[in-house]
C-alpha positions as CSV (number, residue, x, y, z in Angstrom):
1,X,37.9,-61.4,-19.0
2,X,38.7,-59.9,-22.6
3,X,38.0,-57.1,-24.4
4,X,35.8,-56.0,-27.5
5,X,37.0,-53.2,-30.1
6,X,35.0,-51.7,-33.1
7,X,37.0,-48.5,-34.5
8,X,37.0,-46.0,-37.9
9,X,40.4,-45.2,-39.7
10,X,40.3,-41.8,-41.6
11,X,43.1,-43.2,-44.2
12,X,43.1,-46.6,-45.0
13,X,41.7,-50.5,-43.6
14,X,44.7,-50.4,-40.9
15,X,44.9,-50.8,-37.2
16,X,47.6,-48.0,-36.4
17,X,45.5,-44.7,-36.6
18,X,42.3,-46.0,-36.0
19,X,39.8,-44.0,-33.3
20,X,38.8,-46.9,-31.5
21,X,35.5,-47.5,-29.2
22,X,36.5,-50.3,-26.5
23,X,34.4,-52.3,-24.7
24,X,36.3,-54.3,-21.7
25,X,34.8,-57.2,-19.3
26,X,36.9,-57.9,-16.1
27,X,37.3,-60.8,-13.8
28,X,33.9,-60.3,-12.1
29,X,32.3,-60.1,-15.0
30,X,32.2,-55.8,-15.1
31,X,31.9,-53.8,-18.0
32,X,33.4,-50.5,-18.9
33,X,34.0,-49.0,-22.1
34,X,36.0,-46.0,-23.2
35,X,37.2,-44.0,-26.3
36,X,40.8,-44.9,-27.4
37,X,43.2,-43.5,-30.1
38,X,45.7,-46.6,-31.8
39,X,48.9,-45.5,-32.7
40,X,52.7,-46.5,-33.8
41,X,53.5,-46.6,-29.3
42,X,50.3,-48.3,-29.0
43,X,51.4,-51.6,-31.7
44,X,55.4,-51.2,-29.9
45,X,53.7,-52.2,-26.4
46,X,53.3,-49.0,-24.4
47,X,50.2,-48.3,-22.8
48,X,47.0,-47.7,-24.4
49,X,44.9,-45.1,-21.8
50,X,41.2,-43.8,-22.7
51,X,40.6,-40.2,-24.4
52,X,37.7,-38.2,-24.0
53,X,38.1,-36.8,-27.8
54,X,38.3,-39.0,-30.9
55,X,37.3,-36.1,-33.4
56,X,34.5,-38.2,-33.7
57,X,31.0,-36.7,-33.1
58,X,29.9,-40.1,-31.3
59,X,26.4,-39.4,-29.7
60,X,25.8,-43.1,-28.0
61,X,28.2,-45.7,-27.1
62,X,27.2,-48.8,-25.2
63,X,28.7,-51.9,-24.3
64,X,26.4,-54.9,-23.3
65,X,26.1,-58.7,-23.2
66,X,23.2,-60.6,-25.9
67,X,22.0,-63.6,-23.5
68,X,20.3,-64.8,-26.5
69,X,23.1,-65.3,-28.8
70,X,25.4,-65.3,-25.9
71,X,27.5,-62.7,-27.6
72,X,29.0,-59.1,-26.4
73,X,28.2,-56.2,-28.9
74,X,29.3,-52.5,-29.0
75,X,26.6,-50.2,-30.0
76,X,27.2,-46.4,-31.1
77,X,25.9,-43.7,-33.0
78,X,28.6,-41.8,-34.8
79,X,28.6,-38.8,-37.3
80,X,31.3,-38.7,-39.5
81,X,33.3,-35.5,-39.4
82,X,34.9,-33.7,-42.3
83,X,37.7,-35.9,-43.8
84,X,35.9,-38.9,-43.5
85,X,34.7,-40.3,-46.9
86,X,31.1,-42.2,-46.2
87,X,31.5,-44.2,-49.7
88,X,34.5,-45.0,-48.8
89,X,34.5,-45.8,-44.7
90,X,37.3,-48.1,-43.3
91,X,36.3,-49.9,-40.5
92,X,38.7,-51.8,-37.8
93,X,37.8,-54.4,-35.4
94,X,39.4,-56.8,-32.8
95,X,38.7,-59.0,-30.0
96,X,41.7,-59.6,-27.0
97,X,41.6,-61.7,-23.8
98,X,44.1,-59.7,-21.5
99,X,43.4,-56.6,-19.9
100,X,44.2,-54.4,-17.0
101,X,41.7,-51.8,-15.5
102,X,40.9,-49.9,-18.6
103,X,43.7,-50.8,-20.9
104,X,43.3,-53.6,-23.5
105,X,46.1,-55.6,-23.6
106,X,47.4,-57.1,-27.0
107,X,45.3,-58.9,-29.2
108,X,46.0,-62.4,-30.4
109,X,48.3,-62.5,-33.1
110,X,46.8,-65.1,-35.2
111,X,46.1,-64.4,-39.0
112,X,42.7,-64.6,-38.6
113,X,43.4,-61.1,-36.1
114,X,45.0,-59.1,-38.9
115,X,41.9,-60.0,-41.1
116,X,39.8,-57.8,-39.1
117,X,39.5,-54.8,-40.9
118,X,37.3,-53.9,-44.6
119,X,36.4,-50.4,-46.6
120,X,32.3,-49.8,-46.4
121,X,30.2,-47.7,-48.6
122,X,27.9,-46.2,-46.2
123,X,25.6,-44.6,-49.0
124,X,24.6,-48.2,-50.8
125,X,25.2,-49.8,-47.6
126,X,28.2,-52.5,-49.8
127,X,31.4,-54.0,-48.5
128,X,34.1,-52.0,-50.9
129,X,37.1,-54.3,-50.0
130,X,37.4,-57.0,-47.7
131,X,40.8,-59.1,-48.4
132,X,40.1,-61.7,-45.9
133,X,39.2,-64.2,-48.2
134,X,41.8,-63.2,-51.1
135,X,44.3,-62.9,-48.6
136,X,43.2,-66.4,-47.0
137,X,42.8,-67.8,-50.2
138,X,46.7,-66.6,-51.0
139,X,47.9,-68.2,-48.3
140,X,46.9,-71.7,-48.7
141,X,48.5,-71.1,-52.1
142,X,51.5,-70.4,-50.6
143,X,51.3,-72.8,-47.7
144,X,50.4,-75.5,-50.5
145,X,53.2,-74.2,-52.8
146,X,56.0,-74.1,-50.1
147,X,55.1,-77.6,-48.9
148,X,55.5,-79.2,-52.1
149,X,58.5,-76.6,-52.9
150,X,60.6,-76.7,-49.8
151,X,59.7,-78.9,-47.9
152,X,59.0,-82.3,-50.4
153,X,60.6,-81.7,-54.2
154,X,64.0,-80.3,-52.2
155,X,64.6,-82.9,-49.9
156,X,65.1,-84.9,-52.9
157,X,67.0,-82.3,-54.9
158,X,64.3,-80.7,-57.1
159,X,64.2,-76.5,-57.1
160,X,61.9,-74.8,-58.8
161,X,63.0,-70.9,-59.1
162,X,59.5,-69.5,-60.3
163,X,58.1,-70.5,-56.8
164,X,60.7,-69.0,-54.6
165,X,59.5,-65.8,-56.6
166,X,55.9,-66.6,-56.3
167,X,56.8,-66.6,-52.3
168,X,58.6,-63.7,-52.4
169,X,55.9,-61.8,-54.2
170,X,53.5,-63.4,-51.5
171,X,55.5,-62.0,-48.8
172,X,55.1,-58.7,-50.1
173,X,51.7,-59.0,-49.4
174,X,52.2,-59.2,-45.9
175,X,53.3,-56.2,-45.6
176,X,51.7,-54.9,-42.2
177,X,52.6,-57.8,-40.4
178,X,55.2,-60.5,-40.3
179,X,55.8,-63.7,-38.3
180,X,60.1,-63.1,-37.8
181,X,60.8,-66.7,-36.7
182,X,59.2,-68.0,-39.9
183,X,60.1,-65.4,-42.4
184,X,64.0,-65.6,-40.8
185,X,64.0,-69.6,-41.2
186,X,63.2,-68.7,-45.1
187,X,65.9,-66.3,-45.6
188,X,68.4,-68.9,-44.5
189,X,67.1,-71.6,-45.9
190,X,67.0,-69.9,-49.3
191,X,70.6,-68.3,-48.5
192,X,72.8,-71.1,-47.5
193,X,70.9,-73.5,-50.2
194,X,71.9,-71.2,-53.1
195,X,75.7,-71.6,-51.2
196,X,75.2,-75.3,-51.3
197,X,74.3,-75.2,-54.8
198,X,77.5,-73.0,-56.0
199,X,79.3,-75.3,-53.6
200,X,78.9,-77.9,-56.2
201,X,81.0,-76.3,-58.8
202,X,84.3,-76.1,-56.2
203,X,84.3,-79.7,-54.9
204,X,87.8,-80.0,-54.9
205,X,89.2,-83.6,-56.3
206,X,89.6,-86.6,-54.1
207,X,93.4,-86.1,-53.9
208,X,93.0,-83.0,-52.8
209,X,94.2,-82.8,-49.2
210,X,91.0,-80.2,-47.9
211,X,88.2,-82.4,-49.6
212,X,87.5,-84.0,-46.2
213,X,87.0,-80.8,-44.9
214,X,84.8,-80.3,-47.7
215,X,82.8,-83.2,-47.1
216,X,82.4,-82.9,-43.6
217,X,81.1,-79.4,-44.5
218,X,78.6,-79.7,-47.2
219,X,76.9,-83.2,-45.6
220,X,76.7,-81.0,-42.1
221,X,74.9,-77.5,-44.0
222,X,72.9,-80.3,-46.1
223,X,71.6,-82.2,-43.1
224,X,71.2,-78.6,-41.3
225,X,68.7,-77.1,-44.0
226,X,66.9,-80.4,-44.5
227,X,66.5,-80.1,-40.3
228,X,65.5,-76.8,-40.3
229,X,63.3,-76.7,-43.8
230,X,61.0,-79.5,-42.2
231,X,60.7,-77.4,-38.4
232,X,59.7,-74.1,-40.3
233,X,56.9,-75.9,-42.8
234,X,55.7,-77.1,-39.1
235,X,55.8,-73.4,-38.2
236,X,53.9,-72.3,-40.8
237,X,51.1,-75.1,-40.6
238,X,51.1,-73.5,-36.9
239,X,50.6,-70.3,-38.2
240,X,47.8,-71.0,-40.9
241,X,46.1,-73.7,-37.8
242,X,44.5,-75.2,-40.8
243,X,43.1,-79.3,-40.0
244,X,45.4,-81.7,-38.5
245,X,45.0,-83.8,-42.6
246,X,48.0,-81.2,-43.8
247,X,49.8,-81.8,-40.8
248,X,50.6,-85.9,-40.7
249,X,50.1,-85.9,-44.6
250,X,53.9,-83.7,-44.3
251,X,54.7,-85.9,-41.4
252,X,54.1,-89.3,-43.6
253,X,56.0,-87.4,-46.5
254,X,58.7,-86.9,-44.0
255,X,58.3,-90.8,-42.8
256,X,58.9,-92.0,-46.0
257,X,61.7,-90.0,-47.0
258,X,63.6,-90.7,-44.0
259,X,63.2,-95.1,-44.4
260,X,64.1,-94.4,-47.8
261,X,67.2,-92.3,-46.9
262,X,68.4,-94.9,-44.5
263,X,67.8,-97.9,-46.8
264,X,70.4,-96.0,-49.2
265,X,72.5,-95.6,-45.8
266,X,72.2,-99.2,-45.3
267,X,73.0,-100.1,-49.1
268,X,76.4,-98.1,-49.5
269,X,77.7,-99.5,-46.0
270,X,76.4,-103.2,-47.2
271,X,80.3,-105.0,-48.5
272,X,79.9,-105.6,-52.5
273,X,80.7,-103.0,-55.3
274,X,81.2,-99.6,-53.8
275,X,78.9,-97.8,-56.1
276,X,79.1,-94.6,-53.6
């Protein structure tokens, strides 16, 4: 069960606005396909129902199984109305695994499913853009860059400010998509460690009666961010699913930084000088 969608966007490489041609294979192995339109309701969850005019001029449209290849293609025929530039074509595609009778339920939201869309030239036959790659390659960058950043070199009190902005910039990429869990884990983490930073310049003095307080707060918010800096560098190895190497390489990192920690712990608590 799943469903198979190959579409044209008048405008721009982008799945909202698309006239899409469905193909969809139910439980006992049926297929049907239809002519849908994508739009803002369709991405906010309502339902997505076949239309019988794309403003399209599509003179075939099959959808069929390859026993060879063991693979489901749509075939169509399509004429490009006026508006549509044929040097410039934008074409959309995406595959889902939830349907129900003719409406395709949503797609996967993996990064590899907001990838699926490039701008053809029709006349030379040549792939215009395609950011897959870039944006693939961009992301390691930044999944590289955030792991040594975040989630290594600050642990141990090292921040270096021209990387936050290479994030942010990197985020800006993103535009047309976001993962909120992830992207609202960042926001605090780069929020309250500013706060712990400036907290550094009101320590109050030890004979001040509050600087327990003080203590108790600034070892609780550092503990907290070095907590939840390590769970969202595990969400975003989840999101880029890149091979499990990256994974128990951050999980050694984390290993060693932890013994270490606690064989400081055990040094200031051992009876001698009090260097702490």
């Amino acid at each position: 069960m799943g469903w198979l969608a190959w579409g044209l966007h008048p405008q721009r490489p982008h799945m909202v606005g698309t006239r899409a041609l469905i193909g969809i294979k139910h439980k006992n192995d049926s297929l049907e396909f239809h002519k849908y339109n994508i739009t803002d309701a369709t991405r906010l969850g309502w339902q997505l129902l076949p239309i019988d005019d794309l403003g399209l001029d599509i003179r075939t449209f099959s959808f069929f199984y390859l026993e060879a290849i063991s693979y489901y293609m749509i075939k169509a025929t399509d004429f490009l109305p006026l508006g549509y530039n044929s040097s410039r074509t934008n074409i959309v595609w995406q595959i889902g695994y939830a349907t129900a009778d003719k409406e395709s339920k949503m797609n996967p939201t993996s990064l590899k499913n907001f990838d699926c869309a490039e701008t053809i030239d029709l006349n030379s036959n040549q792939v215009i853009t395609y950011k897959a790659h870039s944006r693939r390659n961009l992301r390691i960058a930044q999944w590289i860059l955030i792991i040594m950043g975040w989630g290594t070199f600050l642990p141990v009190g090292v921040i270096i400010a021209s990387w936050v902005v290479l994030g942010l910039w990197l985020g800006k990429q993103s535009k047309y998509y976001c993962f909120r869990t992830h992207g609202i884990f960042g926001i605090v983490i780069f929020t309250f460690t500013t706060i712990q930073m400036f907290a550094l310049r009101l320590k109050p003095k030890h004979t001040d009666p509050y600087r327990d307080y003080w203590n108790m707060y600034h070892y609780f918010l550092g503990y907290a961010l070095l907590t939840l800096i390590s769970i969202n560098i595990f969400k975003g190895i989840a999101i880029l699913k890149p091979e499990d190497t990256w994974k128990w390489t951050y999980i050694g990192v984390l290993g060693f930084l932890a013994i270490t920690a606690l064989a400081f712990e055990d040094l200031k608590y051992t009876p001698g000088p009090n260097l702490f």
